[in-house]
KOLRODO-751976 format. One line per 5 residues: for each residue z negated, x negated, y negated of N, C-alpha, C. Coordinates in Angstrom, 3 decimals, m for minus. Layout:
<rs>
Z/X/Y/Z/X/Y/Z/X/Y | ...
</rs>
This chain:
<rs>
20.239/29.473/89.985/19.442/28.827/90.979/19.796/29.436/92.326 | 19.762/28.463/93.457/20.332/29.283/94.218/19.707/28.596/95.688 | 19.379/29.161/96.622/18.304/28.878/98.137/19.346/27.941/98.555 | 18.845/27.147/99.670/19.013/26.844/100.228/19.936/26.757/101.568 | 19.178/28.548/101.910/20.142/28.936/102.779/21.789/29.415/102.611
21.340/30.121/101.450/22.545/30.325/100.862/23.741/29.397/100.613 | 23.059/28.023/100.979/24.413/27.371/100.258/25.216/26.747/102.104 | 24.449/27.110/103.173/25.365/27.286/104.192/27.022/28.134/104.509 | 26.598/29.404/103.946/27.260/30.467/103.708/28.303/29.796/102.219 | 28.018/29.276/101.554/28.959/29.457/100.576/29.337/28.027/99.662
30.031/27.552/100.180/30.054/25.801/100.207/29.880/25.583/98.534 | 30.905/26.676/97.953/30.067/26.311/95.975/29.231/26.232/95.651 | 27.886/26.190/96.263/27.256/26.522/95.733/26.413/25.327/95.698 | 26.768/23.837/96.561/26.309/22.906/96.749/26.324/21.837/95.436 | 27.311/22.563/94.285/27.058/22.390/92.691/25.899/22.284/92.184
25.093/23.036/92.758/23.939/23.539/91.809/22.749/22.351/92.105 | 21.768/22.887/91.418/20.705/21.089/91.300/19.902/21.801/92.573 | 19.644/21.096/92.969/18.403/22.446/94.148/17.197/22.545/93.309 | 16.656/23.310/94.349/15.517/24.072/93.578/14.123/24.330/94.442 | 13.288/24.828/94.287/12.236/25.073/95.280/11.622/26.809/95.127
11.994/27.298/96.042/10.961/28.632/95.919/9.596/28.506/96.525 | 9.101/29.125/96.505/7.457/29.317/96.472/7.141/30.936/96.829 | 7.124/31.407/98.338/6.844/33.119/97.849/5.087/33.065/98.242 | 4.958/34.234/97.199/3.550/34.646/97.513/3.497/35.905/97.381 | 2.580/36.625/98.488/2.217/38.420/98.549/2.695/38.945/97.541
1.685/38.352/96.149/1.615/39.253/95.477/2.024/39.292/94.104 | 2.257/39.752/93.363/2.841/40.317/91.850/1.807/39.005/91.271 | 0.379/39.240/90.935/m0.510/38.744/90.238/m0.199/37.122/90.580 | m0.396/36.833/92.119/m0.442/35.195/92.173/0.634/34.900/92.003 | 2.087/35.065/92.164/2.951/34.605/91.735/2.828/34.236/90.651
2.528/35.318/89.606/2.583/34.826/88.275/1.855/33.632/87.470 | 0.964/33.808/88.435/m0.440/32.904/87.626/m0.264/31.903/88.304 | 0.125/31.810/89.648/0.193/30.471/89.924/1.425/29.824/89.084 | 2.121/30.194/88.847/3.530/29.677/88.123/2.511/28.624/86.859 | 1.705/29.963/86.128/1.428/29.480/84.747/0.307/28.080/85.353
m0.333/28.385/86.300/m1.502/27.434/86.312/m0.754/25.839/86.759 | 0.640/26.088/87.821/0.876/25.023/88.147/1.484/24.329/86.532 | 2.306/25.180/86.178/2.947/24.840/84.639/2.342/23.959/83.797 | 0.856/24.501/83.343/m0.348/23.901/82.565/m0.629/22.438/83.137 | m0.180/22.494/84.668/m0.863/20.732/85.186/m0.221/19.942/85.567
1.222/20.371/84.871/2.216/19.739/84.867/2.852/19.382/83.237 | 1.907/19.524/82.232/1.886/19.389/81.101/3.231/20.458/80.341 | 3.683/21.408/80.733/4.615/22.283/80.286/4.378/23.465/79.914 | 5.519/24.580/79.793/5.023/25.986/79.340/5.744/26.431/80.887 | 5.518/27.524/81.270/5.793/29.010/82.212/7.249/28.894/81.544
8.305/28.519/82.455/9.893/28.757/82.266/10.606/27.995/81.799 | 9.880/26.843/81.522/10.672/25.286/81.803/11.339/24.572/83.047 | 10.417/23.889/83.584/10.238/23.171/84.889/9.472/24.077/85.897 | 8.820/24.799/85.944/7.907/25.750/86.564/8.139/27.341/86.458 | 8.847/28.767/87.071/8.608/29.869/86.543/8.065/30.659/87.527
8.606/32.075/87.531/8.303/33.041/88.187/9.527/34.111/88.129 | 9.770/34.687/89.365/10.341/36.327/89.186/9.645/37.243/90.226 | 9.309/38.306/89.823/8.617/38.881/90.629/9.067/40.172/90.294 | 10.050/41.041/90.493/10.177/42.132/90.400/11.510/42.158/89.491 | 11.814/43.066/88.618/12.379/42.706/87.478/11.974/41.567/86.155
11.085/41.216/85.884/10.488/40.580/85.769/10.742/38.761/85.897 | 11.106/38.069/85.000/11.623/36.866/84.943/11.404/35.991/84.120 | 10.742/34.595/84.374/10.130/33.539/83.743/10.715/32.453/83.814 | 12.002/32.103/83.712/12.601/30.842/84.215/13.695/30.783/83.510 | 14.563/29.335/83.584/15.453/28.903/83.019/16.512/28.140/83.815
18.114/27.639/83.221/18.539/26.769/84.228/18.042/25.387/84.392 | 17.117/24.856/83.650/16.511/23.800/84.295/15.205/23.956/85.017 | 14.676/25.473/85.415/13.701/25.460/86.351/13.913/24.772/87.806 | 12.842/24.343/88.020/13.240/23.308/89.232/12.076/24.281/90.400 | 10.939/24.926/90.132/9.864/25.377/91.125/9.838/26.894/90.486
10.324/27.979/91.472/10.151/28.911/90.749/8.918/29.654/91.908 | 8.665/30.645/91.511/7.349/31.636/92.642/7.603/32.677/92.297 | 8.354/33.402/93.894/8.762/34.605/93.894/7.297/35.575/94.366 | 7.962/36.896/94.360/6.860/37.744/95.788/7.662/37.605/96.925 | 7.422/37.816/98.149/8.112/38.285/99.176/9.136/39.083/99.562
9.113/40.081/98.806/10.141/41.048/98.560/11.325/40.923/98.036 | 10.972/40.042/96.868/11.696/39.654/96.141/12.712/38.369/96.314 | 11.990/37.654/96.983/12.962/36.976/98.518/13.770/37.707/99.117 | 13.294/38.869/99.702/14.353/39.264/100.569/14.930/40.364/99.984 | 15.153/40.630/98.924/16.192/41.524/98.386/17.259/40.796/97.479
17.125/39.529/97.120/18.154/38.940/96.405/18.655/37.976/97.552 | 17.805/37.819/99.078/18.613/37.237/100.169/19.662/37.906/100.737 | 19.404/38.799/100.658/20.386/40.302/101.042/21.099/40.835/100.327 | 20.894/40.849/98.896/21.775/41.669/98.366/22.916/40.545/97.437 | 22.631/39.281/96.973/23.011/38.381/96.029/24.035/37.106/96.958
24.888/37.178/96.054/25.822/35.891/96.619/25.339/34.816/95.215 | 24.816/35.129/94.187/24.051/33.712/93.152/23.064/34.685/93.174 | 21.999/33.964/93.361/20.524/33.970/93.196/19.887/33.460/92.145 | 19.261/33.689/91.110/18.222/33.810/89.707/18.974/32.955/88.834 | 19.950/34.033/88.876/21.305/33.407/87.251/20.378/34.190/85.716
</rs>
């Protein structure tokens, strides 16, 4: 899965299906919002809907909405040329 921005910088990457991030503060709402949006979207947590928040990873290659933390945005913006392989 791979941002948006990223795919300025790196024309391969315009392969990929897009995707949607979602950051939130914190560890807890990330997670739960993942699961709650998941549930009302008739699915499980790491289908169509996940989360990464830390080390920590709930998703698949057909996740389409994932919900990061903040941090976690900006350390795989900075440090990653593919983002949530």
């Amino acid at each position: 899965m791979d941002f948006t921005f990223c795919q300025y910088r790196n024309p391969e990457l315009y392969k990929c299906k897009p995707k949607i991030v979602v950051t939130q503060p914190r560890r807890i709402a990330a997670k739960s919002l993942a699961k709650h949006v998941a549930s009302e979207r008739r699915g499980k947590c790491g289908a169509s809907v996940g989360y990464r928040i830390g080390q920590e990873k709930c998703s698949s290659s057909s996740t389409q909405l994932v919900y990061v933390t903040t941090g976690n945005l900006l350390q795989v913006s900075c440090f990653a040329q593919k983002i949530f392989k």
